[in-house]
N, C-alpha and C positions, 0 to 999 in steps of 0.2 A: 817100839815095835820090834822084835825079834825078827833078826832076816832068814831064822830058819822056818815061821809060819806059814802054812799052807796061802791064810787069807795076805801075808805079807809078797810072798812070792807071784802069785795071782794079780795083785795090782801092779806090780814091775812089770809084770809081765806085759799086763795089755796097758804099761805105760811105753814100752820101748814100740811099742804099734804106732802109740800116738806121734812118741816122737819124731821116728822113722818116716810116716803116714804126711807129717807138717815141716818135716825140714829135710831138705836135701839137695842132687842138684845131677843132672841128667842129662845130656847133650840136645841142646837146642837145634832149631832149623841153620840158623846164620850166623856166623861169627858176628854182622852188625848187628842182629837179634839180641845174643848174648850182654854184648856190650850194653845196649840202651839197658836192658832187664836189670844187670849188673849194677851199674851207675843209680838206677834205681834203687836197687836194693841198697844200696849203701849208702843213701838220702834216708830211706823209709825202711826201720827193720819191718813195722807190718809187711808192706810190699816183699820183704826178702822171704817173708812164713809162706805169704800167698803163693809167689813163684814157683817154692820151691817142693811146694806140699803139689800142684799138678806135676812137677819135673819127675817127682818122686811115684808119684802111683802111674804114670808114662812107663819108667822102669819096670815095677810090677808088673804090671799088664803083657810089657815085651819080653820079660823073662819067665813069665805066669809056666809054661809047659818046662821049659828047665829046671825049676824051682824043684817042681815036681816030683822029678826025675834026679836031682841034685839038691836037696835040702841045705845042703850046706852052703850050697852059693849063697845062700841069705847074710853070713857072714860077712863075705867081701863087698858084697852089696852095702851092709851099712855101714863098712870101713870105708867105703870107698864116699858114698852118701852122703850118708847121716854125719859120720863126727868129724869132718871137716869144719864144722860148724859150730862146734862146743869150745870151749874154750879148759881145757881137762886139767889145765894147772892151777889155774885158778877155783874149779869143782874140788882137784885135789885139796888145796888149801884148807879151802871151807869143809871139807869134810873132815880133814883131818883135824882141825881147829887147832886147839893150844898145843896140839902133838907138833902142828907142822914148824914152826920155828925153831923148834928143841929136833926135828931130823937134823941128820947130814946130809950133805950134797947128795953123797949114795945112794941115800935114803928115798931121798924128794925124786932122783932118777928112775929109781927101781917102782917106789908106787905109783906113779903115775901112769906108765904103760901097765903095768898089772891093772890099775884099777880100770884101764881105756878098756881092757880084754875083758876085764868083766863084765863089763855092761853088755859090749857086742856076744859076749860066748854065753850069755846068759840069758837075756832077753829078745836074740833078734829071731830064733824060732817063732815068736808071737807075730810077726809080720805075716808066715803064713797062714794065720788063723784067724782075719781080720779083714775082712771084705764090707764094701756098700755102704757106708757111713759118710754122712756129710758134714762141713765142716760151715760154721760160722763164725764170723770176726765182730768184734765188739771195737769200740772206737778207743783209741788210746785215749790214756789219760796224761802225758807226760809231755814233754817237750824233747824228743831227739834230741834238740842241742846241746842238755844236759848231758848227751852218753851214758846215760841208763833208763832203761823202759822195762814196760814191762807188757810184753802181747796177748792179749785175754783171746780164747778163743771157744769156744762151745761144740764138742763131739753129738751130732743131734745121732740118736739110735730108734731108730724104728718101735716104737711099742713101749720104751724103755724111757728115763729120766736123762737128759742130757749131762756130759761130761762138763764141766768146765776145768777148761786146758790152758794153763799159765806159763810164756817162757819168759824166761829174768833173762836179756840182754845187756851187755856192755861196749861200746865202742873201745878198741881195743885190737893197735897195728893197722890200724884204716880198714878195718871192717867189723860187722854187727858180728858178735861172738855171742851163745848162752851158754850164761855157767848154773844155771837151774831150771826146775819145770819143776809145775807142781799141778797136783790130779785131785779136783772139788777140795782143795785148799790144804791136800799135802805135800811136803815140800820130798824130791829127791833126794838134795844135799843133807837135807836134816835127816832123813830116815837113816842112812847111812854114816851119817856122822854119833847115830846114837848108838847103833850096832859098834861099829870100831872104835868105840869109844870104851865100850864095855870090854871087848875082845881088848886093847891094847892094856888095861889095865891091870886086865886077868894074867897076859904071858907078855906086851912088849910087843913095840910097834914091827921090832925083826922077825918076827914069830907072824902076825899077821901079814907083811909082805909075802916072806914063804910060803904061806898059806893060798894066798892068791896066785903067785907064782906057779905053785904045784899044782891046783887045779885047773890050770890056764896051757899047762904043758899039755894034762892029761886029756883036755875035753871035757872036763866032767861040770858038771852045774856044781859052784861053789854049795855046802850046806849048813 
């Protein structure tokens, strides 16, 4: 899927909602609050999506009239949020696929924060276009103790056919990290792994860094 299509940019779009919407993480009432919560989440990644998806529309709500007025707080909001909680080296990796071994240190340094800025400079406008949705959880199938799960969830929409909303977690530094999501069974990492896959072939993984780089300085939606 070309990541210049309208219908390709569209589901990014209102995937970084969902993301945003189900993982994040917001100041609780009580440091003891925190902690129990905490501790939990790091037993149960389900319990970490749950937590952290009320933490996250808590936020919303309390910055609802700023937003507003400030569009671009949305930004810092799921820097600050949301990918705390992705594991973007590992995302790089897999996106990169057989590119990433053959980088240099440089390499691996420079795409990984380009590629963290894309996603936020690109997608997190969609957060404020996304209201009233409820969210259900499906029962794991996996065993935590493995350190890899995988959290099924279901975006119920009023009138509309449900989303099913996939995060790939990994234990990983002593806590639940996700290095994919995937939207009625498509994956992130794959979609973007097919696009720079095509691009590095064409001009060269330096050429693609740049590319993100430059649009990342400018503000602009990558095209």
């Amino acid at each position: 899927m070309n990541i210049c299509s309208r219908g390709w940019r569209n589901w990014l779009s209102g995937l970084l909602w969902l993301m945003a919407v189900t993982l994040g993480g917001a100041p609780l009432a009580t440091a003891q609050e925190t902690a129990g919560q905490n501790a939990q989440a790091l037993a149960d990644p389900q319990q970490l999506v749950i937590n952290t998806t009320e933490r996250m529309l808590a936020a919303l709500d309390e910055h609802g009239a700023q937003l507003e007025q400030q569009p671009a707080l949305i930004y810092e909001l799921v820097g600050e949020i949301v990918l705390p909680h992705f594991d973007f080296v590992r995302m790089s990796a897999w996106v990169l696929g057989k590119h990433w071994p053959r980088a240099s240190l440089e390499q691996k340094r420079r795409f990984v924060p380009a590629f963290r800025q894309l996603l936020v400079r690109t997608y997190a406008v969609a957060l404020l276009e996304y209201r009233g949705q409820s969210i259900e959880y499906l029962p794991l199938r996996e065993d935590p103790a493995s350190g890899e799960v995988t959290v099924r969830s279901r975006i119920i929409r009023p009138g509309k056919p449900p989303i099913a909303l996939y995060y790939t977690l990994w234990w990983h530094d002593d806590r639940w990290r996700v290095y994919d999501i995937s939207v009625d069974g498509i994956s992130l990492v794959a979609n973007y792994r097919t696009s720079f896959a095509s691009e590095i072939k064409a001009r060269g993984l330096d050429a693609l860094i740049a590319r993100l780089e430059q649009h990342n300085r400018t503000g602009e939606t990558p095209q």
